[in-house]
Backbone as CSV, one residue per row, in Angstrom:
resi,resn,N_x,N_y,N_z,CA_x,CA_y,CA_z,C_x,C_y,C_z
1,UNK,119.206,97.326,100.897,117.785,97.308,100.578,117.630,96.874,99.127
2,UNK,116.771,95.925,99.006,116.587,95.599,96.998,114.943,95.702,97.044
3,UNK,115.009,96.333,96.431,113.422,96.565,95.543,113.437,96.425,94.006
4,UNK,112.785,95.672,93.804,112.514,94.759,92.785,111.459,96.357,91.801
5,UNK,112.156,95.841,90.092,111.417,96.768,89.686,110.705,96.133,89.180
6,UNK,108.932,96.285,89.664,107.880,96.011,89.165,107.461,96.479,87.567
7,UNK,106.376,95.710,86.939,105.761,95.907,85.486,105.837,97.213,85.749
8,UNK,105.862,98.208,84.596,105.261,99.291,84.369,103.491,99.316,84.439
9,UNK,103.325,100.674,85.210,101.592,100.257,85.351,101.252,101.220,83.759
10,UNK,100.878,100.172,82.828,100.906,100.900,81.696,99.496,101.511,82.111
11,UNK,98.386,100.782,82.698,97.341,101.804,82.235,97.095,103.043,83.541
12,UNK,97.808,103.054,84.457,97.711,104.152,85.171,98.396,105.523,84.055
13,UNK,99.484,104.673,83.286,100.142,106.172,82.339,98.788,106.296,81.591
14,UNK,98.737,105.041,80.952,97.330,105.546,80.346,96.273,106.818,80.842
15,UNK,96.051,106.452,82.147,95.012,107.542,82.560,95.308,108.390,82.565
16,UNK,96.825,109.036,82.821,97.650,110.283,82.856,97.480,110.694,81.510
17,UNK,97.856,110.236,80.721,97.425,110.422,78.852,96.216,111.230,79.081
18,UNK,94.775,110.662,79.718,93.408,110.958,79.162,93.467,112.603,80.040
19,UNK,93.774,112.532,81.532,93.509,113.332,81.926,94.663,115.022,81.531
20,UNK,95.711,114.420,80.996,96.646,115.579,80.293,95.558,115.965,78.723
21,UNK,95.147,115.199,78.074,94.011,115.851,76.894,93.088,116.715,77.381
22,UNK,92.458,116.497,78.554,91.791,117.440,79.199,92.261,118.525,79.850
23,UNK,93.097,119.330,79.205,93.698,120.250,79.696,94.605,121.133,81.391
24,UNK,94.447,119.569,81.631,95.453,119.620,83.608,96.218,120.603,83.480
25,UNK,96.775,121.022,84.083,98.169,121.747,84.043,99.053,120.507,85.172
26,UNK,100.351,120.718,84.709,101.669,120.020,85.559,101.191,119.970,86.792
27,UNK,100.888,120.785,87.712,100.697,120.613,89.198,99.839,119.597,89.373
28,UNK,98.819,119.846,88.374,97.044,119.030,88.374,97.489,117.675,88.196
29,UNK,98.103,117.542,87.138,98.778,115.982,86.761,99.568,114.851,87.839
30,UNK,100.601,115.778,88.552,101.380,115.795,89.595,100.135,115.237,90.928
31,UNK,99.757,116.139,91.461,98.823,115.375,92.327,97.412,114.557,91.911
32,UNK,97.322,114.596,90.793,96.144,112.932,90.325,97.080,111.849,90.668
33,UNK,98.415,111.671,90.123,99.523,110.629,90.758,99.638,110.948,91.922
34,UNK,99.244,111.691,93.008,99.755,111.561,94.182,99.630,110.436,95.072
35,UNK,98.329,109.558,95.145,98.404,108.344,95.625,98.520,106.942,94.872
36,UNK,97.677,106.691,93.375,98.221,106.233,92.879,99.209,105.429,92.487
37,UNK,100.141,106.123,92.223,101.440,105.343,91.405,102.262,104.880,92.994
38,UNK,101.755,106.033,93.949,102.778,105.403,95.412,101.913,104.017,95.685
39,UNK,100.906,104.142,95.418,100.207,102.889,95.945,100.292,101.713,95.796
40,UNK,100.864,101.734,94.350,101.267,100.287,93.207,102.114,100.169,94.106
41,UNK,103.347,100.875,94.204,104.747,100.826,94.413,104.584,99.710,95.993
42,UNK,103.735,100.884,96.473,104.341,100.102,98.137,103.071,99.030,98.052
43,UNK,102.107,98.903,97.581,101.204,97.417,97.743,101.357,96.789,97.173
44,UNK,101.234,96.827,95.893,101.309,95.843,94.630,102.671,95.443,94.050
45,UNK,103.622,96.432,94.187,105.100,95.826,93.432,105.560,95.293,95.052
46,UNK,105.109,95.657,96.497,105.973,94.734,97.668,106.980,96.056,97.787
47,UNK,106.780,96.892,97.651,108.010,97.985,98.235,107.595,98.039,99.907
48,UNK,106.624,98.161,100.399,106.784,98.058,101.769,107.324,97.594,102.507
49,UNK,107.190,96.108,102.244,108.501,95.269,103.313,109.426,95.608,103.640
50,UNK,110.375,95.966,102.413,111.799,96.152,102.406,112.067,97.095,102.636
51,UNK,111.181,98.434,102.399,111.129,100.053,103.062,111.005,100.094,104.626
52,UNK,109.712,99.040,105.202,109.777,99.382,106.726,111.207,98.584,107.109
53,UNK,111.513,97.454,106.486,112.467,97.443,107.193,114.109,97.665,107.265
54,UNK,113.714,98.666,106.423,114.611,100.443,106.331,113.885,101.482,107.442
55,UNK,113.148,100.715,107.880,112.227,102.277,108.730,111.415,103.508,108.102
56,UNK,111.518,103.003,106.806,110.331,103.468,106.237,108.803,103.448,106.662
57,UNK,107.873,104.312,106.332,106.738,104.343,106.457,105.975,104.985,105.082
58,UNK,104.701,104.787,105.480,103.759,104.909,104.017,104.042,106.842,104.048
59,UNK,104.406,107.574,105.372,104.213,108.692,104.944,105.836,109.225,104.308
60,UNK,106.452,108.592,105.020,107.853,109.218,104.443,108.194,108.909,102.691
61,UNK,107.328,107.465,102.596,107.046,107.126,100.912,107.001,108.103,100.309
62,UNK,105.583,108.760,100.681,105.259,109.817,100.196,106.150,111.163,99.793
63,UNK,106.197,111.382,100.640,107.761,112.377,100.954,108.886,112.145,99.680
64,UNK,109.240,110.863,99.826,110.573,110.991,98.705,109.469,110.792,97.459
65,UNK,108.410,110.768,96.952,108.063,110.736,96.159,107.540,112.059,95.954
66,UNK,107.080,112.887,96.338,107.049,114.173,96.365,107.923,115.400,95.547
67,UNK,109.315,114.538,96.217,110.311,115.256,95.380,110.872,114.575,94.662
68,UNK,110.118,113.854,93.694,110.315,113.125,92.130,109.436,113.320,91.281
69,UNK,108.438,114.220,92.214,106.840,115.052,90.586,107.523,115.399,89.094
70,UNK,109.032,116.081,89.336,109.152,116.030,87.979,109.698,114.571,87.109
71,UNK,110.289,114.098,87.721,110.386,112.680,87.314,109.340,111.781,86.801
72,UNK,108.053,112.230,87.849,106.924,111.461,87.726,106.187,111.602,86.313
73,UNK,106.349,113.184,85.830,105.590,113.913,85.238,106.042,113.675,83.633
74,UNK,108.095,113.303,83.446,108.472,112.774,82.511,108.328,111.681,82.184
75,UNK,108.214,110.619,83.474,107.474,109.379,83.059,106.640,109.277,81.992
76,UNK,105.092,109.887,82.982,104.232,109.866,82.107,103.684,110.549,80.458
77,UNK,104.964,111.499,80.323,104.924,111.960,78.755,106.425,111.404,77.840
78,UNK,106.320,110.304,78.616,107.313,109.284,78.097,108.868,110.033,77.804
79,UNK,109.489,111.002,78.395,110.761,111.547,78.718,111.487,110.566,78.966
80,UNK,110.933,109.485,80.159,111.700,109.287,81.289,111.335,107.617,81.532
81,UNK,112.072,106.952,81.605,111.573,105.351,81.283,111.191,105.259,82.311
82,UNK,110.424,103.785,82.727,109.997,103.342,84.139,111.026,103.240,84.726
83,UNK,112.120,102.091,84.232,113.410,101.620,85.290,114.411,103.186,85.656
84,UNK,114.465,104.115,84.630,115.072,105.230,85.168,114.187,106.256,86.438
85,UNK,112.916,106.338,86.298,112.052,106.791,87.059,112.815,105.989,88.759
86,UNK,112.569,104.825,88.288,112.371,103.850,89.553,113.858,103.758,90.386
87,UNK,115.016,103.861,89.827,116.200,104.022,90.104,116.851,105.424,90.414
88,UNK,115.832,106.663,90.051,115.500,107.644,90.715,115.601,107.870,92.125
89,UNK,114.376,107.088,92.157,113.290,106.933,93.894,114.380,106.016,95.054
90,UNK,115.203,105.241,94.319,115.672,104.073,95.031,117.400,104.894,95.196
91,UNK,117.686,105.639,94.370,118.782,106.633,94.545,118.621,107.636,95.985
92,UNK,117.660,107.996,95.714,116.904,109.481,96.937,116.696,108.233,98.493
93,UNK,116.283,106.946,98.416,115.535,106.407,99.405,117.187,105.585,99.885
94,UNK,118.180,105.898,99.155,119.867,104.569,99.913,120.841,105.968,99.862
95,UNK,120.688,107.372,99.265,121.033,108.332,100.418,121.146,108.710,101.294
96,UNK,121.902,108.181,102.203,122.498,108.018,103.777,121.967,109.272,104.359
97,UNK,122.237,110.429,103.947,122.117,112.142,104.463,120.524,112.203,104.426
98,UNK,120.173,112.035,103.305,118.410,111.978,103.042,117.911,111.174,104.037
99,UNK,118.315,110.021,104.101,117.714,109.047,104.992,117.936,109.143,106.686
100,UNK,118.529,109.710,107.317,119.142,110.566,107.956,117.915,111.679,108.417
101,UNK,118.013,112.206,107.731,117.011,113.527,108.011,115.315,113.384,107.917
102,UNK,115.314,112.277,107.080,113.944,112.464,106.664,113.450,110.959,107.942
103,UNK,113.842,109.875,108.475,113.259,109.438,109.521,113.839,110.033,111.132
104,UNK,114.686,110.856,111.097,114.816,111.439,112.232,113.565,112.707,112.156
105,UNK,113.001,113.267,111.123,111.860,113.855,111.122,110.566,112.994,111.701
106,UNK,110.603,112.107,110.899,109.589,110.536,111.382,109.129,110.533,112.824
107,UNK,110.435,110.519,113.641,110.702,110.380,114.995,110.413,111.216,115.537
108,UNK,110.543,112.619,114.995,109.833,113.671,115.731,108.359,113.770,115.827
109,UNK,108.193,113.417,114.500,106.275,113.446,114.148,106.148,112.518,115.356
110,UNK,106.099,111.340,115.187,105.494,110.144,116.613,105.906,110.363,117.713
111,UNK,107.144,111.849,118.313,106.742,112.098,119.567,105.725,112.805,119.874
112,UNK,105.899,114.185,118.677,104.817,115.034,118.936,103.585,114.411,118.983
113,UNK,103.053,113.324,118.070,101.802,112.487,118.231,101.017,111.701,119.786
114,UNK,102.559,111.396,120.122,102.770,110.474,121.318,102.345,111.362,122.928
């Protein structure tokens, strides 16, 4: 799988900046990025393609991004660079065991749906 690391979305950090002055707490911060920054990723930088055809989906996206809030969260108070952030996500998403578990979950959701 290659996913290309897209620009940094400087002004989405930006907005993270305005809304951390206004006193968020971590959780609060954490889900204002909840669709967001996944959204760039899989529309605008082209992570979708190459995710579905990993068998990815927009919800399992979600999912491994979920468990990178703290990653997300050093990003945006500049801890944590973009390309390390992003090589993060792409570490958790070519984990065989992770990947493994988390679309054999997939498969369960669309029977139970089905």
């Amino acid at each position: 799988m290659k996913l290309l690391i897209p620009p940094e979305p400087i002004l989405l950090k930006k907005q993270s900046e305005e809304q951390k002055d206004n006193a968020w707490d971590i959780d609060s911060l954490s889900l204002w990025f909840g669709n967001r920054l996944p959204t760039y990723l899989w529309n605008d930088a082209g992570w979708s393609t190459p995710l579905k055809e990993e068998g990815y989906n927009w919800q399992s996206f979600l999912k491994i991004l979920s468990l990178h809030k703290k990653e997300m969260i050093r990003w945006s108070h500049n801890a944590l660079s973009w390309k390390e952030f992003l090589l993060k996500l792409q570490d958790t998403m070519k984990d065989p065991v992770f990947k493994t578990i988390l679309l054999r979950h997939q498969k369960r959701e669309v029977l139970l749906d089905g």
